[in-house]
C-alpha positions as CSV (number, residue, x, y, z in Angstrom):
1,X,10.2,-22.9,-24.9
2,X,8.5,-19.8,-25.8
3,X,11.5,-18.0,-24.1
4,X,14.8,-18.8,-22.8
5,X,16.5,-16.7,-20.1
6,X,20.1,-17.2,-20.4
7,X,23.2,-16.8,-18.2
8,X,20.6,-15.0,-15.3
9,X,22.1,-15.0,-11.4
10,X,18.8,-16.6,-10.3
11,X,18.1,-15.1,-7.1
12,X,14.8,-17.3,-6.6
13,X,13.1,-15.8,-3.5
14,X,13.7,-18.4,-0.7
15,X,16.7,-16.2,0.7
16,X,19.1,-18.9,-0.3
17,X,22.4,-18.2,-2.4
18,X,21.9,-17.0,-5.8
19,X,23.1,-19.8,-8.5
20,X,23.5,-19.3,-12.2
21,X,21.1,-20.7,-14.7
22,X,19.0,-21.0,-17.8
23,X,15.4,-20.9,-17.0
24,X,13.1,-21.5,-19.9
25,X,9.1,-20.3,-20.0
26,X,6.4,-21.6,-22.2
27,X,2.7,-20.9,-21.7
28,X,3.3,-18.0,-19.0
29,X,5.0,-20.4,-16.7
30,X,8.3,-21.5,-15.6
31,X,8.8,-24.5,-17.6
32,X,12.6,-25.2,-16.7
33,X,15.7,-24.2,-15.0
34,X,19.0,-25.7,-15.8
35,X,21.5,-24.6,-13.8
36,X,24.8,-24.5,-15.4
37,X,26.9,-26.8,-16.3
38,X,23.9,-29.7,-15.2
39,X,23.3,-30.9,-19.0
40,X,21.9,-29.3,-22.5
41,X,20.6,-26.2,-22.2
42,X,17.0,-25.2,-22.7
43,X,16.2,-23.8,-26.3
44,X,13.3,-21.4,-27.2
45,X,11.8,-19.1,-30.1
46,X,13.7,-16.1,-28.0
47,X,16.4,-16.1,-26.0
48,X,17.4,-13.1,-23.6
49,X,21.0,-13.1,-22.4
50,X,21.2,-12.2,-19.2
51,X,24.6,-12.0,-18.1
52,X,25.2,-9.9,-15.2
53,X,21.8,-9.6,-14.0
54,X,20.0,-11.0,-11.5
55,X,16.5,-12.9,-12.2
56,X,14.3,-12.9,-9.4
57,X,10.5,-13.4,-9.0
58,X,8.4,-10.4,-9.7
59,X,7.7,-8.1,-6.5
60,X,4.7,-7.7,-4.4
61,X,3.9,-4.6,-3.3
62,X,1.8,-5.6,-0.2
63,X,0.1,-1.7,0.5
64,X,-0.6,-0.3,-2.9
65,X,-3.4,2.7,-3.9
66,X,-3.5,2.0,-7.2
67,X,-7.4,1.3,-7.0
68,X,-8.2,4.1,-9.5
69,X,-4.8,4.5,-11.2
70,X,-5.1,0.6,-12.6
71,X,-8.2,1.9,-14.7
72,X,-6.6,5.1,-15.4
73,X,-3.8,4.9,-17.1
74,X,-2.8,1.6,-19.2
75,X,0.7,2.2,-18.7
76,X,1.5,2.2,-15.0
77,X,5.1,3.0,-15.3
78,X,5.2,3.9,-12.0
79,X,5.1,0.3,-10.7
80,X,6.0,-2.1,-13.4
81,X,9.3,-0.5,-14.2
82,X,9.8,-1.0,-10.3
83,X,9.6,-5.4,-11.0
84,X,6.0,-4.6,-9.1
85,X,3.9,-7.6,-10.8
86,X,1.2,-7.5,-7.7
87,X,-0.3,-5.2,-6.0
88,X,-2.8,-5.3,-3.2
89,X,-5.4,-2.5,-3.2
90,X,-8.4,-1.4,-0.8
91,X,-6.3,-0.4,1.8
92,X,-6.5,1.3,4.8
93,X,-10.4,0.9,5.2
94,X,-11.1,3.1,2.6
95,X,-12.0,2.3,-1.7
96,X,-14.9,1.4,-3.8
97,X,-16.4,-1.6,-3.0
98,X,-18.9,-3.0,-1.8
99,X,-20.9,0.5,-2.0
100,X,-24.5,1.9,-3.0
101,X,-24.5,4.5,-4.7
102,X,-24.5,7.0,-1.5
103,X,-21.9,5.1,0.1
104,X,-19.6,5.3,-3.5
105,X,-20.5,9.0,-3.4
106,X,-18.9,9.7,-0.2
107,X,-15.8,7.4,-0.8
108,X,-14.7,9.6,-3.4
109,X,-15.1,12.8,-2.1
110,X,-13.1,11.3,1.3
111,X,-10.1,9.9,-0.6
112,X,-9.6,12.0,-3.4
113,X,-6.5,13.2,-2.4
114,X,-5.3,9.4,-2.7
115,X,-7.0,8.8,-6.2
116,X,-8.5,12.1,-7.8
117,X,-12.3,12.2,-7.6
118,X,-12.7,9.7,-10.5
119,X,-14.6,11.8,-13.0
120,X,-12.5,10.1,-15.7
121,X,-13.6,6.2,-14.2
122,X,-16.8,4.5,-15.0
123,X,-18.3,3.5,-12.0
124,X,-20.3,0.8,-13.4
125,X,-19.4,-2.0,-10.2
126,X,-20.7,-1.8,-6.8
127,X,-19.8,-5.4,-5.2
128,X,-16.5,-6.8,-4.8
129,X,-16.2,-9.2,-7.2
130,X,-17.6,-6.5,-9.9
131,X,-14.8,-4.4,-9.1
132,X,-12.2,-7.2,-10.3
133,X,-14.4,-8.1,-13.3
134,X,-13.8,-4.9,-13.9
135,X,-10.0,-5.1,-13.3
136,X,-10.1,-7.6,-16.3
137,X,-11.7,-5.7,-19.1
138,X,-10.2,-3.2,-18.0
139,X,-8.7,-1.0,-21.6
140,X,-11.0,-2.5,-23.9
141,X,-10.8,-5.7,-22.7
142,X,-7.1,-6.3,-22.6
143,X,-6.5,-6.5,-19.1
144,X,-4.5,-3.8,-16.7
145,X,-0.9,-3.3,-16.6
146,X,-0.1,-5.6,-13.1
147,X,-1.8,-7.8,-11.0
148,X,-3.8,-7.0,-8.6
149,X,-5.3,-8.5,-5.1
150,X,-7.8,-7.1,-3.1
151,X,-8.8,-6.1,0.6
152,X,-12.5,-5.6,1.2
153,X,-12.2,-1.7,3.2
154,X,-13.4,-1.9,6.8
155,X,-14.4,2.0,7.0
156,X,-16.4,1.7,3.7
157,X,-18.3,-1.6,4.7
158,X,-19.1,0.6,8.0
159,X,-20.3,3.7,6.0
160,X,-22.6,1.0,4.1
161,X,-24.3,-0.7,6.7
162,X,-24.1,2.4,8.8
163,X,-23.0,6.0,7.6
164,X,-20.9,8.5,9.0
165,X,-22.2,8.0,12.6
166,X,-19.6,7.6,15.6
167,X,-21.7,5.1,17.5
168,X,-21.5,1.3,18.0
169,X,-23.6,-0.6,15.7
170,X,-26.7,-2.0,16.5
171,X,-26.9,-6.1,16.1
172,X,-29.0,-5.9,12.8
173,X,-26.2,-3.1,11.1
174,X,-23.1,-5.4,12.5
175,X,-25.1,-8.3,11.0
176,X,-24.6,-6.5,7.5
177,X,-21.3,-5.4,7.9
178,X,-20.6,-9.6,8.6
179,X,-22.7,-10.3,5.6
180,X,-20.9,-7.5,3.6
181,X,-17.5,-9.1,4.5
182,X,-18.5,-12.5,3.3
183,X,-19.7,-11.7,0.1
184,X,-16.5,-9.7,-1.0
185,X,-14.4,-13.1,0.3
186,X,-16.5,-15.3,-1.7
187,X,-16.0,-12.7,-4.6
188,X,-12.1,-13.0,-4.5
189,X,-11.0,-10.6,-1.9
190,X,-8.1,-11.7,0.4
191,X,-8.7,-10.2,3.5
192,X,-10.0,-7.4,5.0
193,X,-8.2,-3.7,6.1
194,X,-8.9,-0.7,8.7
195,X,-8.0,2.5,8.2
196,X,-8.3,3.6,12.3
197,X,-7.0,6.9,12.2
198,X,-9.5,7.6,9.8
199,X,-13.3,8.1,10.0
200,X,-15.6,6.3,9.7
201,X,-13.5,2.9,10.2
202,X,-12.0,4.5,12.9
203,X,-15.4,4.8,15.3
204,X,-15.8,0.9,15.2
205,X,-14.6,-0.5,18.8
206,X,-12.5,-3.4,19.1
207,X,-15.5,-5.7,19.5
208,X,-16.7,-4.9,16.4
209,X,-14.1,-5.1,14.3
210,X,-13.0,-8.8,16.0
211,X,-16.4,-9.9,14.6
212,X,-16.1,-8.6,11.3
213,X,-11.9,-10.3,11.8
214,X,-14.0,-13.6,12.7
215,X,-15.5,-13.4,9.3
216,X,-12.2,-12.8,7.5
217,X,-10.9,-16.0,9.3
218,X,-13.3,-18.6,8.6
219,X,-12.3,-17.9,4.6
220,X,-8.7,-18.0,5.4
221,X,-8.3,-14.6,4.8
222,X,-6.4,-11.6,6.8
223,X,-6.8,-8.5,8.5
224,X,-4.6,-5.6,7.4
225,X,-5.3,-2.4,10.0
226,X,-3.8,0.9,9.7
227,X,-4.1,0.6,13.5
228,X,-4.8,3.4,16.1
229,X,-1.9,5.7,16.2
230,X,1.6,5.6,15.0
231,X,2.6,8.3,17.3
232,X,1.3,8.7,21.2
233,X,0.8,5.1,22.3
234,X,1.9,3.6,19.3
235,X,3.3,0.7,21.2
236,X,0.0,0.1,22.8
237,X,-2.0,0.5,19.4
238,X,0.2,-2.7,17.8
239,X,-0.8,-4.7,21.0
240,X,-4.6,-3.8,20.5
241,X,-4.0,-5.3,16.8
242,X,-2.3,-8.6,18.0
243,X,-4.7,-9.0,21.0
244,X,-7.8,-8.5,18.7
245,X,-6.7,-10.7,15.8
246,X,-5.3,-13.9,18.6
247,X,-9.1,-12.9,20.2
248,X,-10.5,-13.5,16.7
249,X,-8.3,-16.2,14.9
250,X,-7.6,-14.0,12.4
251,X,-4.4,-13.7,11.0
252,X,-2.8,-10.3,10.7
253,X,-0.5,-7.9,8.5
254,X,0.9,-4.6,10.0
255,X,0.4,-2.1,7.4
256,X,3.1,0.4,6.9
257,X,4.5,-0.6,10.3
258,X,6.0,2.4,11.4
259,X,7.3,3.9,15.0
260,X,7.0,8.0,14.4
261,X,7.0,11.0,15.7
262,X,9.6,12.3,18.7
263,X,8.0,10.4,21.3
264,X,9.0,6.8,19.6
265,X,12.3,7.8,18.4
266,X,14.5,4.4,19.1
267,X,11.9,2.7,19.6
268,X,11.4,-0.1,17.2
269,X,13.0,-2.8,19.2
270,X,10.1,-2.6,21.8
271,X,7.6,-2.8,18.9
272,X,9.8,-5.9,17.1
273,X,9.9,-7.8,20.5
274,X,6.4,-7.3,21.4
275,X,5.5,-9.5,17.7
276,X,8.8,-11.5,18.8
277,X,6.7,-12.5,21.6
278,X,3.1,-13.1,19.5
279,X,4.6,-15.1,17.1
280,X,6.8,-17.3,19.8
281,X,3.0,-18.1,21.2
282,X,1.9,-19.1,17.7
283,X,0.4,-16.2,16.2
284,X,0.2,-15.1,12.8
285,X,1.8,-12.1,12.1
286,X,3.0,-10.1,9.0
287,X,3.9,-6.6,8.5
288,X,5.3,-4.0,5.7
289,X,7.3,-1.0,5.3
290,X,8.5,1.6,2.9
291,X,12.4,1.9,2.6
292,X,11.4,6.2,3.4
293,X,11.4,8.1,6.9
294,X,8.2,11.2,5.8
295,X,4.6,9.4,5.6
296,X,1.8,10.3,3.2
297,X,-1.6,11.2,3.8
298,X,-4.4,13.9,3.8
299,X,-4.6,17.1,5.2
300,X,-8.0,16.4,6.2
301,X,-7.0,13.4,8.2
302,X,-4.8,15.3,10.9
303,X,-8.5,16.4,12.4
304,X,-10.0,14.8,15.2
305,X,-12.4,12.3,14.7
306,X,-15.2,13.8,16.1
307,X,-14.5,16.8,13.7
308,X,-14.5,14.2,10.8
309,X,-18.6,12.4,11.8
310,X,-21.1,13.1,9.2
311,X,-18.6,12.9,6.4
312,X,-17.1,15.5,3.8
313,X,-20.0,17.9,4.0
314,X,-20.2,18.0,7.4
315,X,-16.3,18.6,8.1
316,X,-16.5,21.5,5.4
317,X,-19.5,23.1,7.4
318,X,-17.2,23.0,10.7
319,X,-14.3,24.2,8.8
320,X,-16.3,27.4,8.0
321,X,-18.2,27.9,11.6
322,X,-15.2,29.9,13.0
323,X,-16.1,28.5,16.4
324,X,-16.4,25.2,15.5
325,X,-12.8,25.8,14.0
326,X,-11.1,27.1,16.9
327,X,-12.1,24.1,18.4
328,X,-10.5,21.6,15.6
329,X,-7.6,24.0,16.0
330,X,-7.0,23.7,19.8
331,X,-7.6,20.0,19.5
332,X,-5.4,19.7,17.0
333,X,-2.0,21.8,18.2
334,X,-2.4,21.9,22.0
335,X,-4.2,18.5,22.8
336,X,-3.2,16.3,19.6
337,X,-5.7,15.0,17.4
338,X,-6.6,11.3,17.8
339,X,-6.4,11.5,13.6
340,X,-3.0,13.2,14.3
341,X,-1.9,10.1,16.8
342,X,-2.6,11.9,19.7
343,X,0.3,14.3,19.1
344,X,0.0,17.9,19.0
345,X,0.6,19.0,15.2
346,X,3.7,20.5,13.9
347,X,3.2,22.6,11.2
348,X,6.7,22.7,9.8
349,X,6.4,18.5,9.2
350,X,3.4,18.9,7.3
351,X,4.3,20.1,3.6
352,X,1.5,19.7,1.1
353,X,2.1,17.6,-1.8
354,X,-0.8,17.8,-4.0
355,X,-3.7,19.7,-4.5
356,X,-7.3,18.9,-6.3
357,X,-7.5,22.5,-7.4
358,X,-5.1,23.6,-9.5
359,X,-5.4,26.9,-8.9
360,X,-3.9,26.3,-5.5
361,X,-0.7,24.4,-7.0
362,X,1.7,27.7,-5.2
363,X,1.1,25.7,-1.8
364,X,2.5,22.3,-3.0
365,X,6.0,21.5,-2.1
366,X,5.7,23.9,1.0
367,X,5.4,23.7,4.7
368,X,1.7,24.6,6.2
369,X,4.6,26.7,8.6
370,X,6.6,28.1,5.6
371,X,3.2,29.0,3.2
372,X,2.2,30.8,7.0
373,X,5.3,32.7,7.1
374,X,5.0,34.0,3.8
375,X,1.2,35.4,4.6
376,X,2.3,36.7,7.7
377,X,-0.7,34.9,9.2
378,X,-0.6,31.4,11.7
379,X,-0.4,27.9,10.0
380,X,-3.7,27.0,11.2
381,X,-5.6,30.0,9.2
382,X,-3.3,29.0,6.3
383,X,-4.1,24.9,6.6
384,X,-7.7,25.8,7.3
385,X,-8.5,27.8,4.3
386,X,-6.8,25.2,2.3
387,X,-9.1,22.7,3.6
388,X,-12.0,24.2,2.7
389,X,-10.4,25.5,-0.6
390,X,-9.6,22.7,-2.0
391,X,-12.8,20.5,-0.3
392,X,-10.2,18.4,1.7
393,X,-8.5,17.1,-1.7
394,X,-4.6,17.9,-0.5
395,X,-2.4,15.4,0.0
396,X,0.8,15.5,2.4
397,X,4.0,14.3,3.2
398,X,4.4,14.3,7.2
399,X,8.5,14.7,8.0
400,X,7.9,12.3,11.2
401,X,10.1,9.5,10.5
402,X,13.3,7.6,11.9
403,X,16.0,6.3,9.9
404,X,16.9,3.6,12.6
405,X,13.4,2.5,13.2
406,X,13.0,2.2,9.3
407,X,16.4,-0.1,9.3
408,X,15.8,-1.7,12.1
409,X,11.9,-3.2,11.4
410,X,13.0,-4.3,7.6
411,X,15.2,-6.7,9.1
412,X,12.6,-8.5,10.6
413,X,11.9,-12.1,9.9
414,X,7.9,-11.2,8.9
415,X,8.6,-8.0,6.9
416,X,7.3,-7.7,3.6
417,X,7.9,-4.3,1.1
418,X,4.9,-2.2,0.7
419,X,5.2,1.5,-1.6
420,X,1.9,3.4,0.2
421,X,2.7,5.5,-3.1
422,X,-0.2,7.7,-3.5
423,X,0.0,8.8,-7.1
424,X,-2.2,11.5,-7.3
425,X,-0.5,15.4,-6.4
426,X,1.6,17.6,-8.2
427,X,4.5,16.5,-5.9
428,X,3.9,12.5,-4.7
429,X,6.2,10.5,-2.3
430,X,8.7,9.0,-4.2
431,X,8.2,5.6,-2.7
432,X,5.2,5.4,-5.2
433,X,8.0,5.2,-8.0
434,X,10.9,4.3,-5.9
435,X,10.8,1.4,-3.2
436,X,11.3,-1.8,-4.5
437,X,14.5,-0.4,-6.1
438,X,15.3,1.6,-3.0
439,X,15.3,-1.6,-0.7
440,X,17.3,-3.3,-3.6
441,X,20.3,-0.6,-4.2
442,X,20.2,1.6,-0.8
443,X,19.7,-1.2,1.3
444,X,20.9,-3.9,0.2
445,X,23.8,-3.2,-2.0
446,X,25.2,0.0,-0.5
447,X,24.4,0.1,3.2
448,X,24.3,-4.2,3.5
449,X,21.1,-4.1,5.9
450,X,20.0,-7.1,4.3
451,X,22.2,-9.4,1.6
452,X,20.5,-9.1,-2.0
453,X,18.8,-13.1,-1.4
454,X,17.5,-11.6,1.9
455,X,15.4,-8.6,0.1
456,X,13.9,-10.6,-2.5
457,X,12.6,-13.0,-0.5
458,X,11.0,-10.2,1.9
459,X,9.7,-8.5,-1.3
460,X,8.3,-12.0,-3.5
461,X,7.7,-15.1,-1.1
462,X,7.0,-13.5,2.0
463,X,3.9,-11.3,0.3
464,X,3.3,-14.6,-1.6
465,X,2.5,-16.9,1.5
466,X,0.6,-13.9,3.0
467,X,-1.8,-14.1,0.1
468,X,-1.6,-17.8,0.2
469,X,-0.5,-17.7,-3.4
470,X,0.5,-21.3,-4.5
471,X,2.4,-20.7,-7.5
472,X,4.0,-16.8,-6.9
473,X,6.8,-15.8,-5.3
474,X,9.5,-18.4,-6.0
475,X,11.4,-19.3,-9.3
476,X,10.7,-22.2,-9.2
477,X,9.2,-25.0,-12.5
478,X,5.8,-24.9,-12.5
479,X,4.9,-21.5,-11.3
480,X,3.9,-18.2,-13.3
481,X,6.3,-16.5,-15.2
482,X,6.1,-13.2,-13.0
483,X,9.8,-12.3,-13.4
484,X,12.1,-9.5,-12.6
485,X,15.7,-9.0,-14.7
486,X,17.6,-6.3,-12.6
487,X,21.5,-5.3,-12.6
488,X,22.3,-5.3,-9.2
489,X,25.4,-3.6,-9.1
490,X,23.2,-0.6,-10.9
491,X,19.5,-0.9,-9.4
492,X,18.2,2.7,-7.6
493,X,15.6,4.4,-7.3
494,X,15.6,7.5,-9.5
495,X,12.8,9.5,-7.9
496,X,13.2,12.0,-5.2
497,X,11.6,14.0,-3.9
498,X,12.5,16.8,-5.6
499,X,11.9,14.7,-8.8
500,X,9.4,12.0,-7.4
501,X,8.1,10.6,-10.9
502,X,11.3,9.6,-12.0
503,X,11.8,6.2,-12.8
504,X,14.3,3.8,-11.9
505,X,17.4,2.9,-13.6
506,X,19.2,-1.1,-13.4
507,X,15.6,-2.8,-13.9
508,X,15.6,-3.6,-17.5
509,X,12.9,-6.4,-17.8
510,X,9.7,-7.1,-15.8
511,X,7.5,-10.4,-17.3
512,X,4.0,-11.0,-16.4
513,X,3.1,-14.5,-17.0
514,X,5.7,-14.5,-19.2
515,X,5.0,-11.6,-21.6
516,X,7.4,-8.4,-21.0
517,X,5.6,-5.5,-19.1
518,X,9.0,-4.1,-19.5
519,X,11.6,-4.7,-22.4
520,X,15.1,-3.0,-22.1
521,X,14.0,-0.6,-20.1
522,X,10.9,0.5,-21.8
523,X,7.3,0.0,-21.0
524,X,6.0,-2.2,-24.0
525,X,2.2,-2.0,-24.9
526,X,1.0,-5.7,-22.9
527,X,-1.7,-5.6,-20.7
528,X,-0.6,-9.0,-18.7
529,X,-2.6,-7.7,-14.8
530,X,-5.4,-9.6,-14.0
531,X,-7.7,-9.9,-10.5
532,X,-5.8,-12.0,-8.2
533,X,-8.6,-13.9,-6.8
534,X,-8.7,-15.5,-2.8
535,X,-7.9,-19.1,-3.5
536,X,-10.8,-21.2,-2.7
C-alpha cells in the first residue's frame, strides 16, 4: 500500500455502526480494509495511526460559492481543513458560464459581493466545459485545492439568451436557453440551479423554467432552485418547486432549505411533511442546510424585482432618481419586496458584512438600523447611499432564522450539509469556515440531534447519490481515497462570528485521492481538486 490508516473508528457513510479498522490506499483509492482482529494487517510505505479518531469519507458541501475563490487562492483553507473534498458551484442561478462577453460582464458586477469582481481571475472560458478545463490547470497546471461539481446557473443562461428583460421568452430565446442547458450537461455539469429571488432568473415563469428542468432530466441531471421566497408564502414556494419538477421529471434539491422570518416560526414540520408526502408518491427529492439560524446575501437583493430589470446600471440609476427611490423604499418596508420574500424589511436584521470599497469598511459588522442611529438619519437613506456607494458590492447577514426549524429539517431522511459560505467581506458567515464541523461537534456530539454515523452519512453518501457519484461517499474498497481523519470527542467549529475565518480544531487530516490536503492540522502544498464531471 502506498498508505496504511491504522487503528481508525471507520465511520463509513452508510449510517451504520462505526467499526474499527486498518484501511490501506494505493493509487488514490481504497485498496483494503481489514477490520480488526479478521487476519494480517495491511502494510504500506506510510502508516498513520489513528487511534482515537474517526475516519470517515470526505464531505460534500452540496451549496458552495467558491466559483472564483478555487482560482484565487491555492490554499483554500477555508474548506479543506473543514474534511470539504467536493464542492458544488454555480449556484443559485447566478456564475460564469456559459456567457458572452456581455453576459460575463454583467455576472460580475451582479454577484460581486459573493466573489469580488474578479479583476485578479483570467477570464479566458466562456462555455461550461471551459470553465472546468479551467478548474484543472488551475495554479500552473497543478490542479485546485478540492473537488469541484458544477450547476449550469439558470439566471445567467436567461441573461444570455435574453438580457435583463422581465418578460417571457419568446419560442426562438427559450429554444437557446434549452440549447444552452444541454451543452453545459454534455460538458460535465450536473444539473441545473435558480436563483428566484434574484433577477434575472427570477422573471422566468414556471413554464419556462419546467422546459429548461425537461432538459436537465433527459441527462439525468437535477434542478437545484433557490425557490420563490423563504419568508411570506414560503410553504407555497416549496410546493411550486415539487409541482414543477414532478410536471417536468426532473429530479430536485432544495437549496439552503430554510423556513424564516416571524411569519414561519415553527413551521418546519408543515414544510418536512409536505416532501414526506412528494417522496411517499415517488418523487425525487433532496435538500440542504447550514447548521446556522442568520442567512447571507446582498444588500442589493432585498429590492424588488422590478427595481432590479435592466441590470446593475440600471438599479444604480433608480437608486439616485430620488423618486424612483422612494418608490423601492415603500415597496420595500411597508409592502415587502418580492426580493425580500414578500416581507416588509427590518432594518435591525440586516447587518452588513462586507463591503467592495474599502473605504466604507466603518459599516461592516453593523446594523443598516444601528449605522442609522449613529447618523441620526432613517435606515433606508443610510442602506441606500450604501448601495450606490459601494455599486451594490455589500454583502449581508439577515438575523431571520429559527433554531428549531434549523434542528428540526437536518433530521430529515433527504437532508444533505451545504456551507452557502460566501467568502468575500471583511466579516463573512462563519458557516463558510464552520459547518461541516458544526454539524459534527454541536449537533451531533453535544446536543445528540443526530448520532455521529447519522451525520456523516447526510454529509458524504447522501450528496454522493445526488451527484450520482459511483465511487464517492462510502469507505468502501474500490472507491477514491477522499478521506476525513477527525477526533470526535474534539471536532468544532472555531469561527464565529465575531471571528468568522477561524478555522476548526479536532480535524487533523483531509486526503484527496489519497494525497493529504491536510496533514496534522496543517494545509500541505497538494493540489489534489479536479472538475467532477456528470457521469455519462
Amino acid at each position: 500500500m502506498d498508505l496504511v490508516i491504522r487503528d481508525a473508528k471507520v465511520i463509513d457513510g452508510t449510517g451504520d455502526t462505526a467499526y474499527r479498522a486498518d484501511v490501506g490506499i494505493a493509487a488514490g483509492r481504497i485498496a483494503e480494509i481489514r477490520k480488526e482482529g479478521e487476519g494480517p494487517r495491511p502494510t504500506g510505505t506510510e502508516t498513520v495511526e489513528a487511534d482515537g479518531l474517526a475516519l470517515s469519507p470526505g464531505f460534500i458541501d452540496m451549496h458552495a460559492h467558491s466559483d472564483l475563490a478555487l482560482l484565487r487562492d491555492p490554499d483554500h483553507s477555508a474548506k479543506a481543513a473543514q474534511g470539504v473534498t467536493l464542492e458544488v458551484l454555480g449556484q443559485d442561478g447566478l456564475s460564469y458560464a456559459p456567457v458572452d462577453d456581455r453576459t460575463l460582464t454583467h455576472v460580475r458586477q451582479a454577484i460581486t459581493g459573493w466573489n469580488g469582481n474578479g479583476d485578479d481571475i483570467d477570464f479566458d472560458w466562456r462555455t461550461v466545459g471551459g470553465y472546468l478545463d479551467r478548474l484543472d490547470r488551475a495554479h500552473g497546471g497543478r490542479g485546485i485545492a478540492v473537488n469541484a461539481a458544477y450547476l449550469i446557473p439558470q439566471g445567467t443562461v436567461r441573461m444570455y439568451a435574453m438580457g435583463w428583460d422581465d418578460r417571457e421568452a419568446t419560442p426562438q430565446e427559450l429554444d437557446r436557453m434549452r440549447q444552452l442547458v444541454a451543452e453545459g450537461m454534455e460538458q460535465g455539469a450536473v444539473g441545473m440551479s435558480s436563483g428566484l429571488t434574484y433577477t434575472p432568473g427570477m422573471y422566468a415563469k414556471d413554464s419556462e423554467l419546467a422546459e429548461l428542468c425537461r432538459v436537465v432530466a433527459s441527462y439525468d441531471g437535477y434542478y437545484c432552485p433557490h425557490h420563490r421566497s423563504y419568508g411570506a408564502g414560503a410553504l407555497a414556494a416549496y410546493e411550486e418547486m415539487v409541482d414543477l419538477t414532478r410536471e417536468a421529471g426532473c429530479a430536485l434539491h432544495l437549496a439552503h432549505a430554510t423556513m424564516n422570518f416571524g411569519v414561519n416560526k415553527g413551521k418546519a414540520p408543515d414544510l418536512l411533511a409536505l416532501l414526506d408526502g412528494a417522496l411517499d408518491a415517488g418523487a425525487d427529492i433532496s435538500l440542504d442546510t447550514y447548521p446556522y439560524t442568520p442567512g447571507c446575501t446582498t444588500l442589493v437583493a432585498m429590492l424588488p424585482s422590478w427595481a432590479s430589470e435592466g441590470g446593475p446600471d440600471a438599479i444604480l440609476a433608480r437608486l439616485r432618481d430620488d423618486e424612483t427611490a422612494e418608490k423601492i423604499r415603500h415597496h420595500m418596508e411597508e409592502i415587502g419586496a418580492d426580493g425580500c420574500h414578500g416581507v416588509p424589511i427590518e432594518w435591525d436584521t440586516i447587518e452588513i458584512s462586507g463591503v467592495s470599497d474599502p473605504g466604507l469598511a466603518s459599516c461592516v459588522g453593523k446594523t443598516i438600523q444601528e449605522s442609522a442611529d449613529q447618523r441620526g438619519e432613517a435606515p433606508w437613506v443610510t442602506a441606500r447611499r450604501l448601495l450606490i456607494n459601494d455599486r451594490l458590492g455589500s454583502t449581508i447577514l439577515q438575523h431571520v432564522g429559527h433554531e428549531e426549524n434549523v434542528r428540526a429539517i437536518m433530521k430529515h431522511r433527504v437532508h444533505t450539509g451545504g456551507s452557502d459560505g460566501i467568502l468575500q467581506g471583511f466579516k463573512p458567515h462563519p458557516r463558510a469556515y464552520g459547518t461541516f464541523p458544526q454539524y459534527l461537534g454541536k449537533y451531533a456530539r453535544e446536543l445528540g440531534i443526530l448520532s455521529l454515523e447519522e451525520t456523516v452519512a447526510h454529509l458524504t453518501s447522501r450528496p454522493a447519490a445526488r451527484l450520482r457519484l459511483a465511487d464517492r461517499g462510502l469507505v468502501r474498497e474500490g472507491y477514491r481515497a477522499d478521506l476525513v481523519l477527525f477526533d470526535p470527542s474534539t471536532v468544532a467549529a472555531g469561527s464565529t462570528f465575531e471571528a468568522p475565518r477561524t478555522l476548526p480544531v479536532g480535524i487533523p487530516h483531509v486526503l484527496i485521492d489519497g494525497k493529504f490536503v491536510m496533514r496534522d492540522g496543517k494545509r500541505t502544498d497538494a493540489l489534489a481538486g479536479r472538475a467532477v464531471r456528470r457521469a455519462a
